[in-house]
C-alpha positions as CSV (number, residue, x, y, z in Angstrom):
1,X,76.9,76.0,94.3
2,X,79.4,79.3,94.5
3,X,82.4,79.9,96.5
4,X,83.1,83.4,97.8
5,X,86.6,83.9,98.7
6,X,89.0,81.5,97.3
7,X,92.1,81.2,99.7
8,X,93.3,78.1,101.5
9,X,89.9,77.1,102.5
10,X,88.0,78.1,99.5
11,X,90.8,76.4,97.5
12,X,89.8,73.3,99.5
13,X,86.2,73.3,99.6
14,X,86.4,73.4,95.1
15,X,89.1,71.1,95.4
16,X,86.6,68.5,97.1
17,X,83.9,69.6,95.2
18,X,85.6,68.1,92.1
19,X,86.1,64.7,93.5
20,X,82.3,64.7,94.4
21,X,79.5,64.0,91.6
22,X,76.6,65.6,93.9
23,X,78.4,68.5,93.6
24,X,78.8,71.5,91.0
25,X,80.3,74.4,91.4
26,X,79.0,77.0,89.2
27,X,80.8,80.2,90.2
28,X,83.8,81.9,92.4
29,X,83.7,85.3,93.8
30,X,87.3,86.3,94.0
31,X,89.2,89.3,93.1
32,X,92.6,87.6,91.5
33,X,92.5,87.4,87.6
34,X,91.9,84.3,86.2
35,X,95.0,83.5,85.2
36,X,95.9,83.8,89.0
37,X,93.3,81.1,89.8
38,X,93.9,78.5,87.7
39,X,97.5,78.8,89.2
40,X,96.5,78.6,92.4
41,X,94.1,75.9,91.9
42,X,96.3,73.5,89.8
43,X,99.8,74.1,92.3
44,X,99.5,73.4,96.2
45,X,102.4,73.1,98.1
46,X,100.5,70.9,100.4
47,X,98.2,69.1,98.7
48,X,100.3,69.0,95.3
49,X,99.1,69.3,91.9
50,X,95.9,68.8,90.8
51,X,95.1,66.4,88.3
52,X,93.6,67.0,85.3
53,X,93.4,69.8,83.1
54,X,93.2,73.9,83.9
55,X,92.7,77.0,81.9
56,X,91.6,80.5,82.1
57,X,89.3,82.0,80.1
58,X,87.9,85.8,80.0
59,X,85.2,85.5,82.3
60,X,86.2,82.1,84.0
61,X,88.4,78.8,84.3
62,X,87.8,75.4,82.9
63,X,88.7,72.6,84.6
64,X,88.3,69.3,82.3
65,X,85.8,70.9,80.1
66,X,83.3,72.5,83.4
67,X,83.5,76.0,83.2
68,X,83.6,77.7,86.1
69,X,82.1,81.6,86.1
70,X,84.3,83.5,87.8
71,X,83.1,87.3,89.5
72,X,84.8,90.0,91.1
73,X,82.6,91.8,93.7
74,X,83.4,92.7,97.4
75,X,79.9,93.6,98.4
76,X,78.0,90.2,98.2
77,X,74.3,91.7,98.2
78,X,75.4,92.4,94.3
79,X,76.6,88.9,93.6
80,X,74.4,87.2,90.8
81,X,73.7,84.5,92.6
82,X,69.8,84.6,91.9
83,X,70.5,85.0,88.3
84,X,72.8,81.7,88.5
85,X,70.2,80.2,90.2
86,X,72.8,79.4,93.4
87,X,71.2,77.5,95.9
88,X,74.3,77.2,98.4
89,X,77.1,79.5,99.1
90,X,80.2,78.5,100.8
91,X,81.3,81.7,102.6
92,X,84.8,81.2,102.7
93,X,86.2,85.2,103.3
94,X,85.9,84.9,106.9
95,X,85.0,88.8,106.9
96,X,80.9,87.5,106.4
97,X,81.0,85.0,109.3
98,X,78.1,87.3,110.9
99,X,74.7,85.8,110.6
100,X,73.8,89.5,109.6
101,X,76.2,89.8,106.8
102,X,76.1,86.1,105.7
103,X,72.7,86.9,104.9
104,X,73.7,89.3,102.4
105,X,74.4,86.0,100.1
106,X,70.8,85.3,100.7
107,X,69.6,88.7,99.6
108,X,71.6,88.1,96.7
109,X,69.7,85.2,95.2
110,X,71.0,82.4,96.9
111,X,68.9,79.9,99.0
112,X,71.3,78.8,102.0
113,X,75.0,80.1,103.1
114,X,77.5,77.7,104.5
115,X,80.2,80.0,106.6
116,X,83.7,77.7,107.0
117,X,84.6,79.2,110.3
118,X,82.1,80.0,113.6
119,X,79.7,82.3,113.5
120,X,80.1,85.0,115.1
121,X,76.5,86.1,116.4
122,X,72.9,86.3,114.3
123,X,70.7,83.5,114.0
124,X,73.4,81.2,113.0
125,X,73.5,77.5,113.6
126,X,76.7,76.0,114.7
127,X,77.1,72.4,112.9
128,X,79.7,70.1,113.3
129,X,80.4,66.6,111.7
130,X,79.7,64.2,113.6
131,X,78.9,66.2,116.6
132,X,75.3,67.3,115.4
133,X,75.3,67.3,111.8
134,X,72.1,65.4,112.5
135,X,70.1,68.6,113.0
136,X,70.2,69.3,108.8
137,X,67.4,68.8,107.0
């Protein structure tokens, strides 16, 4: 998996990815330095700290020995994701919440793009949790 965008909600979704073993995160598209990441990731003024260990590196963070490959590109149709072999990107920007433009992930590499906020138009299907997370395959 990848993250693109790492605010609050981006924060969150690798935060929960890390407490989950059918998970791995493989790379963030964000444009802090890494040093600003692994800040961000270990403090939270809500959540607190976050256990366990967190460095930067040149092209990344490690967090208790998983290296995560961090990138720094706004237009996502560049994104490496088919060289990472991504299958699913969390879309967590909010400015690619467009089926149109989420799709740009797709024609990046990656098989299937999960937006963290409504869609807002294109063939986009609105799941929800419990409401009709039923219709995933």
């Amino acid at each position: 998996m990848a993250i693109n965008g790492l605010g609050r909600i981006g924060r969150m979704v690798l935060r929960g990815a890390l407490k989950s073993n059918d998970l791995n995160i493989v790379a963030i598209n964000a444009s802090y330095p890494p040093e600003t990441i692994a800040h961000l990731i270990k403090y939270d003024s809500t959540h607190g700290k976050l256990d366990g260990e967190i460095k930067a590196v040149e092209d990344g963070i490690i967090i208790d020995g998983h290296k995560i490959l961090l990138v720094s590109e706004r237009d996502p149709k560049l994104l490496p994701w088919g060289t990472l072999g991504i299958d699913i990107v969390i879309e967590a920007t909010g400015k690619f919440n467009h089926g149109d433009k989420a799709i740009a992930h797709i024609d990046a590499g990656a098989k299937k793009v999960i937006l963290t906020g409504p869609s807002k138009g294109g063939h986009v299907q609105t799941i929800v949790r419990g409401v009709n997370d039923d219709a995933l395959d």
